[in-house]
C-alpha positions as CSV (number, residue, x, y, z in Angstrom):
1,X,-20.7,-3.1,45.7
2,X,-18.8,-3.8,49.0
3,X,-20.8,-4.3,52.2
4,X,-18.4,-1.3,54.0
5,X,-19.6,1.2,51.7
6,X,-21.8,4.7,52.8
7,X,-24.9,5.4,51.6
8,X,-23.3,8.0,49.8
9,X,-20.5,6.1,48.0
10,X,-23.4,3.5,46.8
11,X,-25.6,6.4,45.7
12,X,-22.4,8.5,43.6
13,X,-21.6,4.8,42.0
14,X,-25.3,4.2,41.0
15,X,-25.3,7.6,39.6
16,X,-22.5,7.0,37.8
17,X,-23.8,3.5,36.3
18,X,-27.1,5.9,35.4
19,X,-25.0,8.4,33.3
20,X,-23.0,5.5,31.6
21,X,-26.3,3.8,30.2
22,X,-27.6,6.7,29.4
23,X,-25.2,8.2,27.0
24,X,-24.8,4.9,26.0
25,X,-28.3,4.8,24.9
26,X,-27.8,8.4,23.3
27,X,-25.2,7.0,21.4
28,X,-27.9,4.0,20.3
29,X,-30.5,6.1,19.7
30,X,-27.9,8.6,17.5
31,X,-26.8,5.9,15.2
32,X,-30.6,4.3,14.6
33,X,-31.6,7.7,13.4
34,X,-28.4,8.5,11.4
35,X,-29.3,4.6,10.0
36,X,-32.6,5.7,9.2
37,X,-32.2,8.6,7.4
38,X,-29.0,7.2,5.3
39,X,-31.0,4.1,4.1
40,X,-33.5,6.6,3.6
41,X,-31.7,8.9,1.2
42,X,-30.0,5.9,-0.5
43,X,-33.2,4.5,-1.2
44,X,-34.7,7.8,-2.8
45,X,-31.4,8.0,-4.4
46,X,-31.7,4.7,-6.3
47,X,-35.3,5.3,-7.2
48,X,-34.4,9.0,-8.3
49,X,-31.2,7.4,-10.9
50,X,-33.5,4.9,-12.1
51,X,-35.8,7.7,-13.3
52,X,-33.0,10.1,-14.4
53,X,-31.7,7.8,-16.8
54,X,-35.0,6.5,-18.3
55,X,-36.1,10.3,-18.6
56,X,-32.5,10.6,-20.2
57,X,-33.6,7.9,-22.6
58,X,-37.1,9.1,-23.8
59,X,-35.4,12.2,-23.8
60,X,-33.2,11.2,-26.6
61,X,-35.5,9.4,-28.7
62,X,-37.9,12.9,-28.6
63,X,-35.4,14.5,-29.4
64,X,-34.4,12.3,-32.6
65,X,-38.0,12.0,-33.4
66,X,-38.4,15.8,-33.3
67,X,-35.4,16.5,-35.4
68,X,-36.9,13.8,-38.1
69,X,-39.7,16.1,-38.2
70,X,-38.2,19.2,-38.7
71,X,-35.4,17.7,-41.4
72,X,-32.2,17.4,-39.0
73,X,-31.1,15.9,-35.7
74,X,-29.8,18.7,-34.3
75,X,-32.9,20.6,-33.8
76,X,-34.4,18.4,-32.0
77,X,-32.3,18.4,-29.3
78,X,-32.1,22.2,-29.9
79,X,-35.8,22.1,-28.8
80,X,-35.6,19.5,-26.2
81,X,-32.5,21.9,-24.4
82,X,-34.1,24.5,-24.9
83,X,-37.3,22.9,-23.1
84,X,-35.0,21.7,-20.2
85,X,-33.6,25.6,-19.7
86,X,-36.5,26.9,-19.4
87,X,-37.7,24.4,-16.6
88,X,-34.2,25.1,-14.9
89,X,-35.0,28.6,-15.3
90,X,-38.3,28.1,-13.5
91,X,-36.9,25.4,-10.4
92,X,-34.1,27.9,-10.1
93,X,-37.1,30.7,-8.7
94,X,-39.2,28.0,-7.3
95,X,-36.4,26.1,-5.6
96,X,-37.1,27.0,-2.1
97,X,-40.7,26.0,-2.2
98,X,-40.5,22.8,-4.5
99,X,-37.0,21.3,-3.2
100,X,-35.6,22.8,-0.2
101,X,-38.5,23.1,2.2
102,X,-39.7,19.5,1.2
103,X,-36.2,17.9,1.7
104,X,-35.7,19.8,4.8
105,X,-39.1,18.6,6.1
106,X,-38.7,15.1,5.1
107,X,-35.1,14.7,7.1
108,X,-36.7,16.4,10.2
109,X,-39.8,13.9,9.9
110,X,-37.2,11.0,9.9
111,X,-35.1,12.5,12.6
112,X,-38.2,12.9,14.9
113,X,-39.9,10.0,14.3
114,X,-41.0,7.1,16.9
115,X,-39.9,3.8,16.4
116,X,-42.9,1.4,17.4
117,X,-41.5,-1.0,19.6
C-alpha cells in the first residue's frame, strides 16, 4: 500500500482483500462439505454392496433349500420372488417415509453440520 494513497483508496483496497478471502473461504468451506457428504455416501455405498450380495447369497441357498423341500428348484425361487415382490410392493407405498425422508434428512444433517476445530 503506497504512502500517497487516501483514506479512501486504502479503505476500497482493503475491502476488496475482504471480499477475495471471503469467497475464497466459501469456496473452502463448499468443497469440505461436498467432501464430506461424498465420502459419506461412498462409505454407506460400500457397506450397503457388501450386504446386497451376502443377502444375494443366502438368498440363493433359501431358495435351493426350499425347492429341495418341495421336490424342485424352481419353486423355491418361485417362493423366494414371490417374497421379494411383495416387499417391493410394500417399500413402493412406504417409500417416502422409509427411504426418501431419511436420505434427505441425513444429507441435510451432513451439509449443516459443525466441524469441531
Amino acid at each position: 500500500m503506497p504512502d500517497d494513497a487516501t483514506p479512501i483508496e486504502s479503505l476500497f483496497e482493503r475491502a476488496e482483500d475482504y471480499s477475495r478471502t471471503t469467497v475464497e473461504l466459501l469456496k473452502l468451506q463448499a468443497i469440505d462439505k461436498t467432501a464430506d457428504v461424498v465420502s459419506s455416501l461412498i462409505s454407506r455405498m460400500a457397506v450397503f454392496i457388501t450386504v446386497a450380495l451376502s443377502v444375494l447369497i443366502v438368498n440363493i441357498g433359501l431358495a435351493l433349500w426350499i425347492g429341495e423341500l418341495l421336490g424342485n428348484a424352481f419353486y423355491g425361487f418361485f417362493i423366494i420372488g414371490g417374497f421379494y415382490g411383495l416387499v417391493a410392493l410394500v417399500m413402493h407405498f412406504a417409500r417416502h417415509f422409509w427411504l426418501k425422508n431419511p436420505i434427505s434428512n441425513s444429507i441435510i444433517e451432513q451439509m449443516l453440520k459443525q466441524k469441531n476445530a
